[in-house]
C-alpha positions in Angstrom: -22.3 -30.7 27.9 -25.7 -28.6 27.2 -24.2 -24.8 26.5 -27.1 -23.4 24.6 -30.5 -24.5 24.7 -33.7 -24.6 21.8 -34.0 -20.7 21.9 -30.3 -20.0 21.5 -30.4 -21.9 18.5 -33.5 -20.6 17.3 -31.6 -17.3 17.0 -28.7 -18.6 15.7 -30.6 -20.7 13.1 -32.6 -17.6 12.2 -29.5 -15.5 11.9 -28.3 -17.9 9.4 -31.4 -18.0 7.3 -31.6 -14.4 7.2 -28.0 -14.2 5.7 -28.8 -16.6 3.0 -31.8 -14.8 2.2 -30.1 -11.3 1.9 -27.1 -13.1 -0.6 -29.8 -14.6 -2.6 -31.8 -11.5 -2.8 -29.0 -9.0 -3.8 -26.9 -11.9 -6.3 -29.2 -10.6 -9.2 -27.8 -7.0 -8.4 -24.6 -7.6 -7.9 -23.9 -9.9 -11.1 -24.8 -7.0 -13.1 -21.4 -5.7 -13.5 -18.0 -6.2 -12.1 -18.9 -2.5 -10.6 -21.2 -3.4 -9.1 -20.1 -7.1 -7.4 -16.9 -5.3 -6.4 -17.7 -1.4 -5.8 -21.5 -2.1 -5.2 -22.0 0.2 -8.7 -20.2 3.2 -6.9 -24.0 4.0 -5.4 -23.7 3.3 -1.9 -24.4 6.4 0.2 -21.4 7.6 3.0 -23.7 6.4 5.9 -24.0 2.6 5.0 -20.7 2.5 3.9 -19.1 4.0 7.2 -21.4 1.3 9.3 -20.2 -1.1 6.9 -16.7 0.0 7.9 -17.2 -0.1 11.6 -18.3 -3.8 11.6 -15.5 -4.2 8.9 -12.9 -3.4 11.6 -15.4 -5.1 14.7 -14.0 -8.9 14.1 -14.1 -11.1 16.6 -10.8 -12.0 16.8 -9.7 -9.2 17.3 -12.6 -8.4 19.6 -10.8 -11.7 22.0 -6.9 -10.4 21.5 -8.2 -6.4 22.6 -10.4 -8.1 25.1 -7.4 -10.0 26.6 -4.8 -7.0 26.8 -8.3 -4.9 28.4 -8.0 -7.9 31.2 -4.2 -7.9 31.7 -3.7 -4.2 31.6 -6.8 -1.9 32.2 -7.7 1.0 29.7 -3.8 0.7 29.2 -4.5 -1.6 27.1 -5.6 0.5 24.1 -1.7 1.3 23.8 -0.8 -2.1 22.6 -3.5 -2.0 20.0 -1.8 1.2 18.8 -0.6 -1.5 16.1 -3.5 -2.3 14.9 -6.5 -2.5 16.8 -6.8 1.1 17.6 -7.3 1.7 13.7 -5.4 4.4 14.2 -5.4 4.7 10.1 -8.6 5.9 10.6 -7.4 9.6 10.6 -4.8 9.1 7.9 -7.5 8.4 5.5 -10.3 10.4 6.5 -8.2 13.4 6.3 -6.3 12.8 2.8 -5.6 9.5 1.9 -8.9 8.4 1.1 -9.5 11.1 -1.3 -6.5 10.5 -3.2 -7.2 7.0 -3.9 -11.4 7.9 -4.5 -9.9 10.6 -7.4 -8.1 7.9 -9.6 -11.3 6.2 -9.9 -10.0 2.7 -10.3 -11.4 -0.2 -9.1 -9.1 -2.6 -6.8 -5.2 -1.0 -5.3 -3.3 -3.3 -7.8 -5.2 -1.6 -10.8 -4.1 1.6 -8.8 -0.5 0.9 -10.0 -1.3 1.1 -13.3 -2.8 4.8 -13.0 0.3 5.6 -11.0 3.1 4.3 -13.2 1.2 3.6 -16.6 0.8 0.8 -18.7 4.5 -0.7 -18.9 6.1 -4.1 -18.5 7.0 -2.1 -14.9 3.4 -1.0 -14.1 2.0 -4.5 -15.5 4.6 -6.6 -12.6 3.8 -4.0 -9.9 0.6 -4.9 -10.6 1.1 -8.7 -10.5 3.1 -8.2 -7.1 0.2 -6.1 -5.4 -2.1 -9.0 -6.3 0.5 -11.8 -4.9 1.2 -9.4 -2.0 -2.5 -8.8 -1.4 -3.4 -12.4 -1.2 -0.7 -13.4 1.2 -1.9 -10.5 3.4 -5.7 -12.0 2.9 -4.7 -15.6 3.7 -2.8 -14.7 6.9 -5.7 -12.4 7.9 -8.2 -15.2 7.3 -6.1 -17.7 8.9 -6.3 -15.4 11.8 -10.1 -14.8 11.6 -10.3 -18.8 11.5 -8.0 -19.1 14.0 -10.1 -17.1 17.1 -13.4 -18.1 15.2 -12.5 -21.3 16.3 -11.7 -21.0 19.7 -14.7 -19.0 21.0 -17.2 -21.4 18.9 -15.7 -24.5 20.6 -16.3 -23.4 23.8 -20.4 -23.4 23.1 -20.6 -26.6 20.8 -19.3 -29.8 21.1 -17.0 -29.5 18.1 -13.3 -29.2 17.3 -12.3 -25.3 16.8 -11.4 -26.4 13.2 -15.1 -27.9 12.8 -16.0 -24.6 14.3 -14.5 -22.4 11.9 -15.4 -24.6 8.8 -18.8 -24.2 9.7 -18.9 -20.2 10.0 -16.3 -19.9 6.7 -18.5 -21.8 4.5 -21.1 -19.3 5.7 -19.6 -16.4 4.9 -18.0 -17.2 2.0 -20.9 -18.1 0.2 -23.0 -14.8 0.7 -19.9 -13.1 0.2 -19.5 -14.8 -3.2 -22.7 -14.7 -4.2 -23.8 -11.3 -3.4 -20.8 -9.3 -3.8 -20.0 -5.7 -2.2 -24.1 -5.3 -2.2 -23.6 -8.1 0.3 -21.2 -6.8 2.7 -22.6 -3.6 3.1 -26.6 -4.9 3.3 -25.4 -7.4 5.3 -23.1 -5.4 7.5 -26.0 -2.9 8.5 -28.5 -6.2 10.0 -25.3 -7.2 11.8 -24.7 -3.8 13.4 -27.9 -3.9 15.3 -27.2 -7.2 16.7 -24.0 -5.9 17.6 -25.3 -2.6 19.2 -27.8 -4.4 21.3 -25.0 -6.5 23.1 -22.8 -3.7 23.4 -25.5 -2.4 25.7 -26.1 -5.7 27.5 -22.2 -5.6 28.4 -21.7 -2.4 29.2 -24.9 -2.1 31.5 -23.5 -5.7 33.3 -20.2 -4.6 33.3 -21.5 -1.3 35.5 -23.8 -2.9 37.5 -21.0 -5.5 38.8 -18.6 -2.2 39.3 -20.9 -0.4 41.5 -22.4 -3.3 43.3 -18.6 -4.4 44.3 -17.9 -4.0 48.0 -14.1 -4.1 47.5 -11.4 -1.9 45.3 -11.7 -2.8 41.5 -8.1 -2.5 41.3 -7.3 -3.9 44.2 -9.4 -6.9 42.5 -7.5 -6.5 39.4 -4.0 -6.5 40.6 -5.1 -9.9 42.9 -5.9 -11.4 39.5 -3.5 -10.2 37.0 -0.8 -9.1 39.5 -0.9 -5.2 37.9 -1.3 -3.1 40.4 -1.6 0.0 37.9 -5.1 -1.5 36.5 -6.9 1.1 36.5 -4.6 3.9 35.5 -4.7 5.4 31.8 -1.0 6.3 31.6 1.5 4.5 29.3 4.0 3.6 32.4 7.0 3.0 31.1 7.4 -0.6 32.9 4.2 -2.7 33.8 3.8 -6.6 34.7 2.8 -8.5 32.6 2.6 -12.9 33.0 4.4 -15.1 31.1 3.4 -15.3 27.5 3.4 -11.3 27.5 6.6 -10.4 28.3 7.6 -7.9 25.3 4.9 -5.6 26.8 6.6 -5.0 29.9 7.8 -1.5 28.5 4.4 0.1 28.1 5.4 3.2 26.7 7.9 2.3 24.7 5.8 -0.6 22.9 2.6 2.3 22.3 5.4 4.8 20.6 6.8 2.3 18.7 3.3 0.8 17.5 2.2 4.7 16.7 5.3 5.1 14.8 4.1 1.7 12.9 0.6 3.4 12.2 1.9 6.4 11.2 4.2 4.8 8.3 1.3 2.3 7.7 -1.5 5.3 7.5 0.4 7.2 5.1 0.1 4.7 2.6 -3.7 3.4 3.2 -6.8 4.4 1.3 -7.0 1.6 -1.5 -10.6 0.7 -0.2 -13.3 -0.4 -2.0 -15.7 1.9 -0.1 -13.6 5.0 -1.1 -12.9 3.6 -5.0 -16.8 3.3 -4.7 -17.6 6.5 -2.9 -20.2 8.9 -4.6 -18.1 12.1 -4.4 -15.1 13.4 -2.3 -17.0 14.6 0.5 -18.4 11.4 1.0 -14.8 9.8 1.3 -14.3 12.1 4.3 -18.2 12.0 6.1 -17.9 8.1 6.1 -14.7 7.7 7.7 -15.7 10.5 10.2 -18.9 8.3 10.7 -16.7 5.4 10.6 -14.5 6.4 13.6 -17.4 7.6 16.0 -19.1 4.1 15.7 -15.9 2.5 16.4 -16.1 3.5 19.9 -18.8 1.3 20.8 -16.3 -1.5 20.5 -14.3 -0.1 23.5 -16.8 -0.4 26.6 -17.9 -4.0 25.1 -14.5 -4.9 25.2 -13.6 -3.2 28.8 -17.3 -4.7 29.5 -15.9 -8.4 29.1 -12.6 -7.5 30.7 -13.6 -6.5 33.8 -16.5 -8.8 34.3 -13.5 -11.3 33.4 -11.7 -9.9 36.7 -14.9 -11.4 39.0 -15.0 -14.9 36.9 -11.4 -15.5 37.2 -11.4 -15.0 40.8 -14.9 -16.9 41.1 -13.6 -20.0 39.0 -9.7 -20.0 40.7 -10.2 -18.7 44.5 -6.8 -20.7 44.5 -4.8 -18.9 41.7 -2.1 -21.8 42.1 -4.4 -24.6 40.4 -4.0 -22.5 37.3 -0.2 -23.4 36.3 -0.6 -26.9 38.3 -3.3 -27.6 35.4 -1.5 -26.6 32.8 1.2 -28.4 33.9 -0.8 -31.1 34.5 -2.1 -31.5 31.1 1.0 -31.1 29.2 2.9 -33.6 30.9 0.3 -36.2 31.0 1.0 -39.3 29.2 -2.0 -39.3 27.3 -1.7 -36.1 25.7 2.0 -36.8 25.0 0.8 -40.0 22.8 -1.6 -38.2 20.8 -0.1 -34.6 20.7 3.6 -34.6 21.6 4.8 -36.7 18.5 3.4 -35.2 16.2 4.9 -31.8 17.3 8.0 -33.0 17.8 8.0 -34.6 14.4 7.1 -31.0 13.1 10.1 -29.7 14.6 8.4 -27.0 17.2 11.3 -26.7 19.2 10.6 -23.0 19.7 6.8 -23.0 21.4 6.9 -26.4 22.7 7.6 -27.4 26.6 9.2 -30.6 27.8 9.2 -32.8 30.7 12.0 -35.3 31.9 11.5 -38.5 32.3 12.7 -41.0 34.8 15.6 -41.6 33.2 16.4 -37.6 32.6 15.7 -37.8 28.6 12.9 -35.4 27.7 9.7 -36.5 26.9 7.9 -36.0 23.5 6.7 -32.3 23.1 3.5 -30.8 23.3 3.3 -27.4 21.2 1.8 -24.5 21.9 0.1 -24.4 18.6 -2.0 -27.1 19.4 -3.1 -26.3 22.8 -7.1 -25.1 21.8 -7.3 -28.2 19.9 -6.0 -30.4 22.7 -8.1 -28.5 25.7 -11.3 -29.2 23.3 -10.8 -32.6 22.8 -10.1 -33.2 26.9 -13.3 -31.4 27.2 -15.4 -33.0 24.6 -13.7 -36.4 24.6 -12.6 -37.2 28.6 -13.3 -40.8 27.7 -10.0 -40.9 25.7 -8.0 -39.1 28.4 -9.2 -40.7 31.8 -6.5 -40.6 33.8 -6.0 -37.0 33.1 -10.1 -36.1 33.2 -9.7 -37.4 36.9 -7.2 -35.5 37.8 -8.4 -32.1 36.6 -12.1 -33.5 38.3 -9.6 -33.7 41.7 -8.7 -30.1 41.2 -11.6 -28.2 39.4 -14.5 -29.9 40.6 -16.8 -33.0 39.3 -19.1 -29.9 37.9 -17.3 -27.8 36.4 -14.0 -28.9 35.1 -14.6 -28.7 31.7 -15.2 -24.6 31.7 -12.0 -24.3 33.8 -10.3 -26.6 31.5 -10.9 -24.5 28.8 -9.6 -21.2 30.6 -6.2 -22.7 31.3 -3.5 -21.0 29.3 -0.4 -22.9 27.9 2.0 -20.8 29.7 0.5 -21.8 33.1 -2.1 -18.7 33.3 -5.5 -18.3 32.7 -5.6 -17.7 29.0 -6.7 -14.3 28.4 -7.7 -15.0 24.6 -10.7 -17.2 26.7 -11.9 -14.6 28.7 -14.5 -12.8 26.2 -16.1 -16.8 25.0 -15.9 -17.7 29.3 -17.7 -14.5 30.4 -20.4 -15.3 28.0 -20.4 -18.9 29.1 -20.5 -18.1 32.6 -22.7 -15.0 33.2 -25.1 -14.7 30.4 -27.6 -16.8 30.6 -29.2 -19.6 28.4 -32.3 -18.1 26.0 -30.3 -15.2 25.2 -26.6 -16.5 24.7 -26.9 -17.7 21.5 -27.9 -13.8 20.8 -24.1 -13.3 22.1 -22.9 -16.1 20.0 -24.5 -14.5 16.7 -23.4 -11.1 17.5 -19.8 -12.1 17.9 -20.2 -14.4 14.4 -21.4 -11.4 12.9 -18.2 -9.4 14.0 -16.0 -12.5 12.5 -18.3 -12.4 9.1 -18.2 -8.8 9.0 -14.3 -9.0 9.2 -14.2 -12.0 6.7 -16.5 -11.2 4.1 -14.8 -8.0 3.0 -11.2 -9.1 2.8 -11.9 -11.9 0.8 -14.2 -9.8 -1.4 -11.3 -7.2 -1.4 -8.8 -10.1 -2.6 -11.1 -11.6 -5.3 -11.5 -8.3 -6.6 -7.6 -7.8 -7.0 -7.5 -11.5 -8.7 -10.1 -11.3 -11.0 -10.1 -7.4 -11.9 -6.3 -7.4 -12.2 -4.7 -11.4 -13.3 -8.0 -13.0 -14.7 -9.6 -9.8 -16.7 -5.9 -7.8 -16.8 -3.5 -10.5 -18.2 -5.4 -13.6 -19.1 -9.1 -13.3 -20.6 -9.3 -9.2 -21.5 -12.4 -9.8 -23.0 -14.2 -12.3 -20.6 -17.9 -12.2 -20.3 -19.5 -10.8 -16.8 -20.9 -14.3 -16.4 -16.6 -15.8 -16.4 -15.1 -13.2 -14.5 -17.8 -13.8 -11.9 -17.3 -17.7 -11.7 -12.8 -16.8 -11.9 -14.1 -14.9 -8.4 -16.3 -17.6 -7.2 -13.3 -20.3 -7.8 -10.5 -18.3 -6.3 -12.4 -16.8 -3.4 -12.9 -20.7 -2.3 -9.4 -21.5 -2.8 -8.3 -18.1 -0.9 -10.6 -19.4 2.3 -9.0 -22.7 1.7 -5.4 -21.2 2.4 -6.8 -19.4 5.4 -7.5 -22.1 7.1 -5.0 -24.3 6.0 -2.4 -21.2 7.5 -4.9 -21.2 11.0 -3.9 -24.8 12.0 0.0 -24.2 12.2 0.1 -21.2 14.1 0.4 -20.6 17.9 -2.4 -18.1 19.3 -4.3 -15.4 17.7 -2.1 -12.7 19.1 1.3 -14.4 17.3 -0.6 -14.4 14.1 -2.1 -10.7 14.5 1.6 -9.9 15.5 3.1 -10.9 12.4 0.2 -9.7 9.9 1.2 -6.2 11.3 4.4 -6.0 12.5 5.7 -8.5 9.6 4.1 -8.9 6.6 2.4 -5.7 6.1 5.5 -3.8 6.9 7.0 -5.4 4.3 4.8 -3.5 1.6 4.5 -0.1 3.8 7.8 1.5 2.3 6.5 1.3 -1.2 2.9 1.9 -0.1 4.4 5.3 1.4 6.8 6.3 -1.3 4.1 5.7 -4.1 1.9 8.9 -2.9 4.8 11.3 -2.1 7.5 10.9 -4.0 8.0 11.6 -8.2 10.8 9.9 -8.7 9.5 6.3 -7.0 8.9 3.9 -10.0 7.4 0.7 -10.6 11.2 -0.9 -10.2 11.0 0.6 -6.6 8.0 -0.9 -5.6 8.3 -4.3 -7.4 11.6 -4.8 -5.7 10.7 -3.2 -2.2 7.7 -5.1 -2.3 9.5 -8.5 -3.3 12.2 -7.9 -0.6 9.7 -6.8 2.2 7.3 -9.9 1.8 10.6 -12.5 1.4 11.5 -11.3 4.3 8.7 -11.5 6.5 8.0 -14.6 5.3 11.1 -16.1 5.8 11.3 -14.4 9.1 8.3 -16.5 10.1 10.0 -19.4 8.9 13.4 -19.0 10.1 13.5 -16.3 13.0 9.8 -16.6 14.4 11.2 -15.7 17.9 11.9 -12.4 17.0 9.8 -9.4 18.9 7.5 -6.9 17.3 10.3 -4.5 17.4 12.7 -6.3 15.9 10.3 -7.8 13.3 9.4 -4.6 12.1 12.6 -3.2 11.8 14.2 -5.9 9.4 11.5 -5.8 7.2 11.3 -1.9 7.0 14.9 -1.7 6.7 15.6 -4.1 4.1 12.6 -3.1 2.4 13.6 0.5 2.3 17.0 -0.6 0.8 15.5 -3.2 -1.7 12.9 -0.2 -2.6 15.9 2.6 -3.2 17.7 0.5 -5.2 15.6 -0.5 -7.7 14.3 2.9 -7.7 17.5 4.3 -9.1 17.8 1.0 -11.3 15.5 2.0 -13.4 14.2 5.2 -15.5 11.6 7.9 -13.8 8.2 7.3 -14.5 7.5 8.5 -18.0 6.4 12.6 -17.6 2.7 11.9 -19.3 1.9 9.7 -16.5 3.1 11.6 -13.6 2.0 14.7 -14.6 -1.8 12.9 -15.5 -1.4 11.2 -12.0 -0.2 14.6 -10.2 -3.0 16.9 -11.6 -5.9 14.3 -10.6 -4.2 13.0 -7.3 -2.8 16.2 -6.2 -0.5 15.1 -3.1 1.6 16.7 -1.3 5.1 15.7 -1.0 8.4 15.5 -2.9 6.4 16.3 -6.0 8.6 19.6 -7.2 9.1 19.2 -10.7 5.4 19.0 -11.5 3.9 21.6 -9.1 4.2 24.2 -11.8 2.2 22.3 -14.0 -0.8 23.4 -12.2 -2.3 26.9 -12.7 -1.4 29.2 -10.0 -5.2 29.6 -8.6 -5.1 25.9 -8.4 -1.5 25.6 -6.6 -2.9 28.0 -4.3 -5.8 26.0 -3.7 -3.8 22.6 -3.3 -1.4 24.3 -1.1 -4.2 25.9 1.3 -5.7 21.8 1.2 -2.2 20.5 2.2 -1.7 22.8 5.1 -5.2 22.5 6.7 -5.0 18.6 5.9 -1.2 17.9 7.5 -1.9 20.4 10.5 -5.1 18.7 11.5 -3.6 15.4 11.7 -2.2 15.3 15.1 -5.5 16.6 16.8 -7.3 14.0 15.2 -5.2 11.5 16.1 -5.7 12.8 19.2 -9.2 13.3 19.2 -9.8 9.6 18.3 -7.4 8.3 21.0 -8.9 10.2 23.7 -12.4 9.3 22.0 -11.4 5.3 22.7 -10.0 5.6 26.1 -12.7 8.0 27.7 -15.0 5.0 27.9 -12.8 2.5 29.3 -11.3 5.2 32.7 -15.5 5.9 33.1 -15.8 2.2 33.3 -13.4 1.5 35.6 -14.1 4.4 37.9 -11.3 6.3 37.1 -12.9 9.9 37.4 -9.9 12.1 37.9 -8.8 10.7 34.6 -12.0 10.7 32.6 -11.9 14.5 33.2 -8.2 15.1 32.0 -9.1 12.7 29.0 -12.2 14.8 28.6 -10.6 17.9 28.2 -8.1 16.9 25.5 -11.4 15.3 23.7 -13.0 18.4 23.1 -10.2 20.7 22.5 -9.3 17.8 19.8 -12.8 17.9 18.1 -13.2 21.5 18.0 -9.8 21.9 16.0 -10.9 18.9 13.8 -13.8 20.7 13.0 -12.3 23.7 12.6 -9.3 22.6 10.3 -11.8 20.1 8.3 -14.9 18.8 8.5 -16.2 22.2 7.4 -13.7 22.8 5.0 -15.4 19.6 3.1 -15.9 20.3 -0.6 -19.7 20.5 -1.6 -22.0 17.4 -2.2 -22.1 16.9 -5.9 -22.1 14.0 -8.2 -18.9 12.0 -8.9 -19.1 13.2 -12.7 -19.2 17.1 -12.2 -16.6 16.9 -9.5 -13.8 14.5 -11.4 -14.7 16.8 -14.7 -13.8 19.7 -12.7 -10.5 18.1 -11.6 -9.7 17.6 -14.8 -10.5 20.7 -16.2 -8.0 23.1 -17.8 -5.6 19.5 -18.1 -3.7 20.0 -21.1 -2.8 16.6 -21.4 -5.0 13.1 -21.6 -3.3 10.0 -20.4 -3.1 7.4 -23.1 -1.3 4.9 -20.8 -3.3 4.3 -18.6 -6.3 1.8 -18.2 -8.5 3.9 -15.7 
């Protein structure tokens, strides 16, 4: 079926050309040093890097999951993405944690250890682990890049999601690769245009549908999603929510629990390239200030496709009951039972699969939930292998237009929400200017993608390759070690994508699993002397066993629950080896302290500083901590104001409002102009160190 015609592909063959063109223009650049491939030569001004950040954090899977929780719950939405997709981080590092990790001056976060715990067997495993950590966190990311790449590109070509993804990944891992840091950033700022331009496009169709609605939008809403709070911007403490969704139910207690998450999470962020490569400190904070303001066009784009979801639903299913009679339909066919059931059931996915008896009261061969895009897109592209089936669904959808309602049917018996953003564009933007759509939400997904695995082949080749095996390895090796492990990394990626259920179960565990399990030791490492390298090797080791055998073992568990095991037993696992071994030795801390300067559970070596300094560092502490819940504030409010103005919720855009400004005012108050002065990265880190009595011969920054 014809989803895009000559000019949509035009753009989207243009699109591609001019991405090769920028890697193979910038590859003599970024080859020059491993400073520059990796940090882009710690040149890049605050501006491109905080745009650079913004489509960093604009993927498009996540773009589909925020989309989906936008369509089931309203603004409320933005509460669940309180673990994650809010980037609630944001403030943690614009306010301190970026600066810490921009004054050690290293290059990757596993080199980071080093500076932090000094050059000993210790230091040397922590290091190791970060990197092993580190690229188990990149895989499962990519595998959940891959995984949503593929279901919104198989809804516009005739191709497997797989295909779909393989496609895009071999894309973006070759500019990436071959253009470095250079390459995400240059490459970043063309795809922000295309990215604004749609934003508009959304939001201006998403009004004009709003105000040129006879009916209630809620009232439309709650007939659709059965939430009859839809439009409201409070956290209730119990909503509905459809099958599939259940562990959202209590609203409120899901967003606390997810801030609660961000918080322990934020404390410990900052080991970014774009602050390790920042020109100065003031920099670290003005891009992640810029950073956080350009996130908000994601939120009516989002709110956009939800609510112009709302009127396609109820266009495509006047009859909400042929929705779970499809689904139904499709799982219990025969045909899809020979082809898919077996080998689920071989696989042993007792857990997300669904049976149905037979005549004779045995159950029939399963049909995971894991495979269900794979098995709508080959209904849909292949019907000749699935007549029976194909006429059935032709009986209930429509000779016309089966195939797009095919595609929208969720396996729990609902319309899928993770479909709605790909459906809105296949339904009400038309052809000549789709495949503009198509490349702006590809450039989301390569924005995403490129910098994690540029990120991840930093950490291998900066900390295994040139830090344990070949010290002394050209430019030219170290840049063919990243080359080979960067394919290998997008190889696992997409390996992981295939077995997993949906995009949200696999965004669920990267947060709420596996990078919990490295958030103790992440925390402890900034705030407290006495944490040591045995602390974070084992709380590290413990925390990413366990989430991984959680997956393995216990994958039913909740987010709640998820998190806690893995925080709690990480915790233990990071005390006790703390105590198990010797404090850091004093040269180091003290080296670490006077160029970090952190606050925390740092007594023993505040007095190393002169009094005028403590004074100073204590006067930065106060203003940094006390600003932090108004910015939190400031960029919540910032998110949701958008989405209650959408939805015609004015009595609330004026109570959001008001906490907005009062949030902004005490954020510039407390610290944007309380920024240190623009100066270059040399005078400022020879200041820092001035007056140091000590040198720090351990150490390999």
């Amino acid at each position: 079926m014809q989803y895009l015609n000559t000019l949509d592909y035009a753009v989207i063959g243009i699109y591609c050309v001019v991405l090769i063109a920028i890697a193979l223009y910038l590859k003599t650049i970024a080859s020059r040093s491993l400073e520059d491939y990796f940090l882009g030569g710690r040149q890049l001004p605050w501006w491109a890097l905080g745009i650079s950040g913004m489509t960093n954090f604009l993927d498009m899977t996540g773009t589909m999951v925020i989309v989906s929780f936008l369509f089931l719950l309203g603004p409320r939405g933005l509460y669940v993405e309180f673990r994650g997709g809010a980037v609630l981080v944001l403030a943690f590092m614009m306010l301190w944690t970026g600066k810490w990790h921009y004054r050690s001056q290293c290059m990757t976060g596993a080199e980071w250890n080093i500076y932090r715990f000094g050059n000993t067997a210790g230091a040397k495993l922590s290091r190791i682990i970060a990197v092993i950590g580190g690229t188990a966190g990149t895989v499962a990311m990519l595998a959940y890049l891959v995984k949503g790449s593929g279901t919104f590109l198989a809804m516009f070509f005739d191709l497997r999601p797989e295909v779909c993804a393989l496609i895009m990944v071999i894309l973006t891992t070759l500019y990436t690769l071959v253009s470095g840091f250079y390459g995400v950033v240059y490459v970043d700022l063309f795809q922000s245009g295309i990215i604004l331009l749609v934003v508009v496009v959304i939001t201006t169709m998403a009004v004009s549908a709003v105000v040129g609605y006879d009916g209630d939008l809620g009232t439309l809403a709650e007939e659709i999603t059965g939430n009859s709070q839809w439009t409201s911007a409070v956290p209730h403490t119990q909503t509905a929510m459809p099958e599939g969704y259940k562990e959202f139910e209590p609203l409120l207690m899901v967003a606390a629990f997810y801030l609660l998450r961000n918080i322990l999470g934020g404390l410990g962020t900052g080991a970014d390239p774009r602050y390790f490569g920042a020109r100065n400190e003031r920099e670290c904070g003005k891009l992640t200030f810029f950073w956080t303001w350009l996130m908000t066009f994601r939120w009516p784009l989002m709110m956009g496709f939800a609510i112009l979801g709302l009127f396609l639903v109820r266009e495509s299913f006047p009859d909400q009951q042929t929705i779970p009679q499809a689904s139904a339909m499709i799982r219990e066919a025969p045909e899809v039972i020979e082809r898919f059931g077996l080998a689920d059931e071989q696989a042993g996915d007792a857990s997300n699969a669904m049976s149905a008896p037979a005549d004779n009261g045995t159950p029939k061969a399963k049909v995971g939930k894991n495979r269900w895009e794979d098995l709508l897109s080959q209904i849909t592209t292949n019907p000749e292998r699935f007549p029976n089936l194909v006429a059935q669904l032709k009986n209930l959808f429509g000779e016309e237009d089966w195939r797009n309602k095919t595609l929208m049917i969720g396996y729990e018996g609902i319309v899928n929400p993770e479909r709605i953003l790909p459906a809105v564009i296949l339904k009400r933007i038309p052809m000549g200017i789709r495949g503009l759509f198509v490349v702006a939400l590809v450039a989301a997904a390569m924005s995403t993608f490129s910098p994690t695995v540029n990120m991840c082949v930093a950490l291998f080749t900066r900390d295994i390759w040139q830090g344990f095996i070949r010290p002394k390895a050209s430019n030219r090796e170290l840049l063919t070690s990243s080359y080979i492990f960067g394919i290998l990394l997008v190889g696992g990626g997409m390996a992981m994508a295939y077995t997993s259920d949906s995009i949200n179960d696999l965004w669920d565990w990267i947060i709420m699993g596996l990078t919990a399990g490295g958030a103790i030791p992440g925390l402890l490492r900034l705030y407290w002397w006495r944490f040591n390298a045995g602390g974070a090797n084992l709380g590290t080791v413990v925390g990413i066993t366990v989430a991984v055998l959680q997956r393995i073992f216990l994958p039913q568990l909740g987010p709640m629950e998820k998190f806690s095991l893995v925080t709690v037993l990480s915790l233990i696992g990071t005390v006790i080896g703390t105590y198990m071994f010797a404090p850091t030795d004093r040269r180091v801390l003290e080296f670490f302290y006077k160029t970090t300067r952190p606050f925390g559970l740092w007594g023993p070596l505040k007095k190393t500083l002169a009094p005028e300094v403590q004074e100073a560092v204590r006067r930065e502490h106060f203003f940094d901590l006390i600003c932090l819940p108004f910015a939190l504030g400031w960029q919540v409010t910032l998110f949701l104001l958008p989405l209650v103005l959408l939805v015609g919720n004015f009595q609330a855009a004026i109570s959001v409002g008001v906490i907005f400004t009062v949030c902004l005012v005490f954020v510039y108050v407390l610290w944007y102009r309380r920024l240190p002065p623009d100066r270059p990265r040399e005078i400022e880190l020879a200041e820092l160190r001035r007056g140091m009595d000590i040198t720090n011969p351990d150490t390999e920054t």
